[in-house]
Structures are given as C-alpha cells and as structure tokens.
C-alpha positions in Angstrom: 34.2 79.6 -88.2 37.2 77.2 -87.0 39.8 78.9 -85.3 43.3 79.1 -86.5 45.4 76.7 -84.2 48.8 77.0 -83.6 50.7 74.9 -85.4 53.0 74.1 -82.7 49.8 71.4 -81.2 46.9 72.4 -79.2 48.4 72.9 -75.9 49.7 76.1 -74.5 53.1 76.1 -72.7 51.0 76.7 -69.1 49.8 73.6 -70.2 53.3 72.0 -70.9 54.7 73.0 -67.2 51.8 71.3 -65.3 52.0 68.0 -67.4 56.1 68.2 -66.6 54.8 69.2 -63.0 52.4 66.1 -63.1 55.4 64.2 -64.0 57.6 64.4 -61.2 54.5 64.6 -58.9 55.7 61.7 -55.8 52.9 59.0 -55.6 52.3 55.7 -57.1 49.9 55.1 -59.6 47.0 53.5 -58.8 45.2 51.2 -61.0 41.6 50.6 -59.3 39.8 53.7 -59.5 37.0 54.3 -57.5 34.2 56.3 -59.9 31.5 55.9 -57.0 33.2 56.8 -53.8 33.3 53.8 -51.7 32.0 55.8 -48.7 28.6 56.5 -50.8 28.3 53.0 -52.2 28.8 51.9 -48.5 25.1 53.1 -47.7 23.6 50.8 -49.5 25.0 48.2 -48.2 23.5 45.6 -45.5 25.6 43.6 -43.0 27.5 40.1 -44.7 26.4 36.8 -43.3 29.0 35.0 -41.7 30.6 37.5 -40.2 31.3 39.4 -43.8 31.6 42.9 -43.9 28.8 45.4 -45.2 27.7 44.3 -48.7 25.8 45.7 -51.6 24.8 43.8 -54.4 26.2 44.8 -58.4 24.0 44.4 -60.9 25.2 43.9 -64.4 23.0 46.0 -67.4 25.1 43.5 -70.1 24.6 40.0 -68.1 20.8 40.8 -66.7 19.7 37.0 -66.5 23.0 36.2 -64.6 23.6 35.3 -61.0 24.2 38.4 -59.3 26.9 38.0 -56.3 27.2 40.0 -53.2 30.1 42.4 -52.8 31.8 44.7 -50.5 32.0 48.2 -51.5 35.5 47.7 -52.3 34.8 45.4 -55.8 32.3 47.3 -56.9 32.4 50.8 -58.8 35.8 51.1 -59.8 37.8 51.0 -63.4 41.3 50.1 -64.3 43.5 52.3 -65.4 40.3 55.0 -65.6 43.0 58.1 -65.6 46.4 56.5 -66.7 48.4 59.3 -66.3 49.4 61.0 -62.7 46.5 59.1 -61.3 48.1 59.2 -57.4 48.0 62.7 -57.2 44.1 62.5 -58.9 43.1 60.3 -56.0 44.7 62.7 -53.7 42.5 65.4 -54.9 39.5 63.3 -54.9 40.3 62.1 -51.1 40.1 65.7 -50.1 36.4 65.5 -50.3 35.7 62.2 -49.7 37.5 62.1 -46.4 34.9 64.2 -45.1 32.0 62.8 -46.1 31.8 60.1 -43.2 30.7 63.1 -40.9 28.2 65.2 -43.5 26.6 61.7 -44.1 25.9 61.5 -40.2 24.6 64.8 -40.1 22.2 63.8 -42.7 20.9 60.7 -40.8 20.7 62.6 -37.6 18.7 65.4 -39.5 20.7 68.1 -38.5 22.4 68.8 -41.9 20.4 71.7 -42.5 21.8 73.4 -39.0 25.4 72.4 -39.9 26.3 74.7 -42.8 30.2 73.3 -42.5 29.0 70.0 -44.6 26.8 71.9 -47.0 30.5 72.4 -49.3 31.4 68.8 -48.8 28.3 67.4 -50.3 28.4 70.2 -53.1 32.3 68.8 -53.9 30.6 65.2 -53.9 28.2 65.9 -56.9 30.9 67.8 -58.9 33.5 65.3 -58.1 31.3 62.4 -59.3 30.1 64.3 -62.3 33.6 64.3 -63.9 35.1 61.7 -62.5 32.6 59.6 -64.6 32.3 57.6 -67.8 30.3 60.6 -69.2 32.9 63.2 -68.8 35.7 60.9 -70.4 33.2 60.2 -73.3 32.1 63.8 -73.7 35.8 64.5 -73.5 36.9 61.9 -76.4 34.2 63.0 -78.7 35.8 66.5 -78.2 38.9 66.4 -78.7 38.6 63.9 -81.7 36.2 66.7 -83.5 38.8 68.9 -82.5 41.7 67.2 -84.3 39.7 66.6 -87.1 38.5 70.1 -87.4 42.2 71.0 -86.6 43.6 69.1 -89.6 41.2 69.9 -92.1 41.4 73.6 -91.3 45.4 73.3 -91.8 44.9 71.3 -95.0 42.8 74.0 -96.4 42.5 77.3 -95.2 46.0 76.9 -93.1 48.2 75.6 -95.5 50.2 78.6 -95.7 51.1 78.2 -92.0 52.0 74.8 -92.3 54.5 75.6 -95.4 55.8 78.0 -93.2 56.5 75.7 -90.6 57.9 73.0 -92.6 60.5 75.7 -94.3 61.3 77.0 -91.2 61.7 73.4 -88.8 63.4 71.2 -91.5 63.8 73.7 -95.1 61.4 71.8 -96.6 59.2 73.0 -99.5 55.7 71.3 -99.2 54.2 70.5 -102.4 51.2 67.8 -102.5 48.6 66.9 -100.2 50.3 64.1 -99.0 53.0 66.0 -98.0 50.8 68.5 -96.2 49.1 66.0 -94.2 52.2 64.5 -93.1 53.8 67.8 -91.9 50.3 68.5 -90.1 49.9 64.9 -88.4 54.0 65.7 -87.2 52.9 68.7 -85.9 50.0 67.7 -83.9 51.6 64.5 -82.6 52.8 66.1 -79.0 49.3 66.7 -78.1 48.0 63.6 -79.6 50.3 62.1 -77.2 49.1 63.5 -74.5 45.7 62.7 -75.4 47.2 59.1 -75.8 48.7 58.6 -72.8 45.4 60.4 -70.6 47.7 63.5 -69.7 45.1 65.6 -71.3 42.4 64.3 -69.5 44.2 64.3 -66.7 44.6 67.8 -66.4 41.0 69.0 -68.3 39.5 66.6 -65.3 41.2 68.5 -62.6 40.4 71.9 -64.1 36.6 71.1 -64.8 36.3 69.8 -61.0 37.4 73.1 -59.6 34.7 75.1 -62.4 32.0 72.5 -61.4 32.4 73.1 -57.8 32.6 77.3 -58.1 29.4 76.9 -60.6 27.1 75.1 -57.6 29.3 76.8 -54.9 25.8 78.9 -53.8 23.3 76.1 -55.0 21.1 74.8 -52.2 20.8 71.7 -50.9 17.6 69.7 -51.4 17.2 66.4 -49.4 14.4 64.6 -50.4 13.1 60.9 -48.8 11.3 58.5 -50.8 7.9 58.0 -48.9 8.3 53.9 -49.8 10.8 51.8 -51.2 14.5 52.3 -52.2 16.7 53.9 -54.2 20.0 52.6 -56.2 22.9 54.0 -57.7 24.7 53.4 -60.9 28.0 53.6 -61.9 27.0 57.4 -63.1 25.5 58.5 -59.8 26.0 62.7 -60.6 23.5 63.7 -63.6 22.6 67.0 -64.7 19.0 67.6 -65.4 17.0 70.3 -67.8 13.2 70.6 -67.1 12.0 71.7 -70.6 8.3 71.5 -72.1 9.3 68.2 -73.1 10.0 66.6 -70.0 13.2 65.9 -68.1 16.4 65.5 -70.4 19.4 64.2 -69.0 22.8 64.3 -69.5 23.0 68.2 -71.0 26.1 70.1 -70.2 26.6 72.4 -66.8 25.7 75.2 -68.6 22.0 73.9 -70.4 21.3 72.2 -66.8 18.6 73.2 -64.7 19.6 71.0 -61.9 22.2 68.1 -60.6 20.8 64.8 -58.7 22.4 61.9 -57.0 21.4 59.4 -54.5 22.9 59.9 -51.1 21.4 56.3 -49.8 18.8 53.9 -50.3 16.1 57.3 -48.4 18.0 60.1 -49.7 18.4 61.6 -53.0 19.9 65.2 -52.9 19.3 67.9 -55.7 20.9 71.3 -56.2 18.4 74.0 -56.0 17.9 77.7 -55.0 17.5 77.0 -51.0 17.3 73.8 -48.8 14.7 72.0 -48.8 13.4 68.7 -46.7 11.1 66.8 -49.2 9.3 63.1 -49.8 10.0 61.6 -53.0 6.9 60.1 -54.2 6.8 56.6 -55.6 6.4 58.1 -59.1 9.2 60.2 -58.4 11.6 57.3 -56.9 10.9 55.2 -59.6 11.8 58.2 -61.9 15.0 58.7 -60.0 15.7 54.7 -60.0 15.1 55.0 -63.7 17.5 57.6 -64.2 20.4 55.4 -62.7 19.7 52.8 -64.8 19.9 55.0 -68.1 22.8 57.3 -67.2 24.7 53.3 -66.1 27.2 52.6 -68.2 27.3 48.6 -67.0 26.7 48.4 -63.4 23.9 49.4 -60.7 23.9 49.0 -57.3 21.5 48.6 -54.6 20.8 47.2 -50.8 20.6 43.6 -50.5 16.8 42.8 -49.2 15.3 45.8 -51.2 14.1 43.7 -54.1 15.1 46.4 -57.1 16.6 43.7 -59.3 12.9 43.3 -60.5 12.7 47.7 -60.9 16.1 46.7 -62.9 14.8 43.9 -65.6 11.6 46.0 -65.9 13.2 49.1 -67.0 15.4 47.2 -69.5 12.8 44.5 -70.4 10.8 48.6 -71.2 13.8 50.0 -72.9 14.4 52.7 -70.3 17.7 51.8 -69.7 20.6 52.1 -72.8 
C-alpha cells in the first residue's frame, strides 16, 4: 500500500533548512569530482618516463580496441558536475577521510595495520565513502525517486484526489473538475521537490546522510587484507561493491541491508573485505581473477590498473566473455 504523501512535495521542512543551509554554505563549486580517491588510484600507479609523475593507465570498457594513454591520477576517475549542488562543502566531507589515508595506506605496506587500530575507521570510512559517492548510488537513487513520483502522482490522481481538491480550494479557490485539471494541480504541487531533484539538491543531501548510515552499519566490521599470491589487481570506476554469498553464487550489487560483505582493492596486492575479525589472507589466482572480474562488471566506463602488469589482456578477455556490462 502507497503511502499518502503530503501534498505540500516530498520533503519535510528539516529537509528545507539544510538545503537553505547548503545554500549559503562558503566554498566554490567544484566541477571535477573525484569518484575514486586520487590517493587510492595513486597505488596503482608506476613512475612516468621522462621525469613524469606517477602514472596509471585508464582503460576505456566503450573504446576497447583504442590506444590506451598513460595518466596521472589526477585525469583519471573523476566526473563533471557529478553532485551539482553544494559540491564544495561535499568534497569537504569527503577530504575528512581521504586526508588520512596517506598514513593507514603505510601501515598496510609496513604490515602493521593490524597493531594500529587508529586506521582501522579510516579505511572503514573509505569503503562507505566510495560506495555512495559512485555511479551506482546516483542510479539507484534516480530509479527511486522517479518510482517515487510516479507512484506519488498516481496515488493523488486516484485515491488522493480529495486532498488535492482540498488543496487547490484552499491555495488559489479553485474547484478541480477533470483529470486534466487534477494532474496539473498535482505536477504544481510536487514541482519544489522536483526541483530539487533537478538541480541535485536532493542527492546532495540523501548522499551525505547515507554516508554517515554506511559508515555506523560497518562501524564494528573487521578488516580483512587479503594478497593475491600472483599477479595484480585493478580498480574500476566503482571500486566499493557490496557482495551476498547465496547458493547461487556471489551476487553483486544488492543493497547494504541484503549484503553479506563489502570489497575494494586497496592496491595492485591488496584487496580488503569487511568481515567479522581481521584477517591476513592470499587471494588465490581464481580468486584475483574473480575480484579483477568484479571491477570490470560493477565499471561504469573506466578501469584502471599499473602500467607493466599486463591486465589489458584480463580486460578484452572478460568483455570479449561477456563478464563485463
């Protein structure tokens, strides 16, 4: 059973006060954002020739056959415009954890991350940061909130209609007669939050909020480093995936709440997953190329890997096999 929205819009007045809070919120927009932190793509990167800084190599899922051309970790993972609205005070919130993953990435290579609890949160925040700030949590969240509007309007148009009437006699003295007339007094009233759906306010704000729910969900969640006993791993432009182990096999992508586990590659020899305790494992080759796999599939365009490692041909096989979307 739909529940009956308020025909005012969709969003509460709490909801009002931070998007007029966001508003007047000091710092500049900023267009190129990082959805792969820079600091994590900048471990699978290999020293430039010529005196160029470290480089990774982008490999493009639409343009496989193309010429593939070393970058810094700069041009690669980002979007324009990814969160239009308020994005400086966003990046602000993201920079709180990425400006302290420099040090927990040491203490992983030095192999005293399991003795140095104080990192255990930052690479906790780095799953749950890249699992919404991703192209799968803006997705998810369109599909949402356009069922939502549609199961809005249709409820109003039918089981609602005596609300809207209401409404319409009570904003402007207007007796609704008609369908037509319905519609158009329902599509006036939703308008201020399909504006702010528009204009990625209520992203904006959903993002935020889910962050800070991710992060309290795998607060106690232990950390499990595993090394792959040969070869590499990449990283796509969807590094944080949930994962459910069913009868069936793995199935990724399912929400926080179906998930039986969260995975993301911490470096060409490290892939970290969320368990019930720490654990320091090998990843087998069967399970690296699962992992590598993985990347590819949850990619929305782009994967990324260490110049020298050869995974281009791991790439073309997976789509050439149909593993990848």
């Amino acid at each position: 059973m739909v529940r009956s929205p308020d025909v005012r819009g969709t969003a509460s007045d709490s909801f009002w006060s931070r998007v007029r809070e966001l508003e007047h919120t000091p710092g500049r927009p900023v267009r190129r954002q990082h959805l792969v932190s820079r600091v994590l793509l900048k471990r699978f990167t290999a020293p430039g020739s010529r005196g160029a800084g470290p480089q990774l190599y982008p490999f493009d899922l639409h343009h496989p056959h193309q010429a593939h051309k070393l970058k810094g970790p700069a041009g690669c993972g980002w979007a324009p415009d990814f969160v239009p609205f308020a994005s400086g005070s966003l990046e602000a919130t993201w920079a709180r954890t990425e400006q302290n993953l420099p040090r927990a990435f040491a203490s992983l290579d030095s192999g005293r991350l399991f003795d140095e609890p104080e990192h255990h949160p930052v690479l906790r925040d780095l799953v749950a940061l890249h699992w919404v700030r991703s192209y799968f949590y803006r997705d998810a969240f369109d599909r949402i909130y356009t069922d939502f509007r549609s199961l809005s309007s249709r409820w109003l148009l039918t089981s609602g209609q005596d609300l809207i009437r209401a409404a319409a006699l009570q904003e402007f003295g207007l007796h609704l007669t008609g369908t037509e007339g319905l519609q158009h007094m329902i599509d006036e009233l939703l308008r201020p939050t399909d504006e702010l759906f528009e204009s990625g306010a209520l992203l904006r704000i959903r993002m935020e909020e889910m962050f800070h729910k991710v992060r309290e969900r795998i607060a106690t969640a232990g950390l499990e480093i595993h090394a792959p006993a040969s070869g590499e791993l990449l990283i796509g432009d969807t590094p944080a995936q949930t994962l459910r182990m069913d009868q069936d096999g793995r199935v990724y992508g399912t929400a926080i709440g179906d998930a039986t586990t969260m995975v993301i590659p911490l470096g060409p020899k490290h892939l970290l997953t969320l368990g019930r305790e720490h654990v320091q494992g090998v990843l087998s080759d069967e399970g690296r190329d699962v992992m590598n796999r993985l990347q590819i599939r949850a990619a929305t365009r782009y994967v990324y890997y260490r110049p020298g490692s050869r995974l281009d041909r791991t790439i073309r096989k997976a789509l050439a096999s149909g593993d990848a979307q």
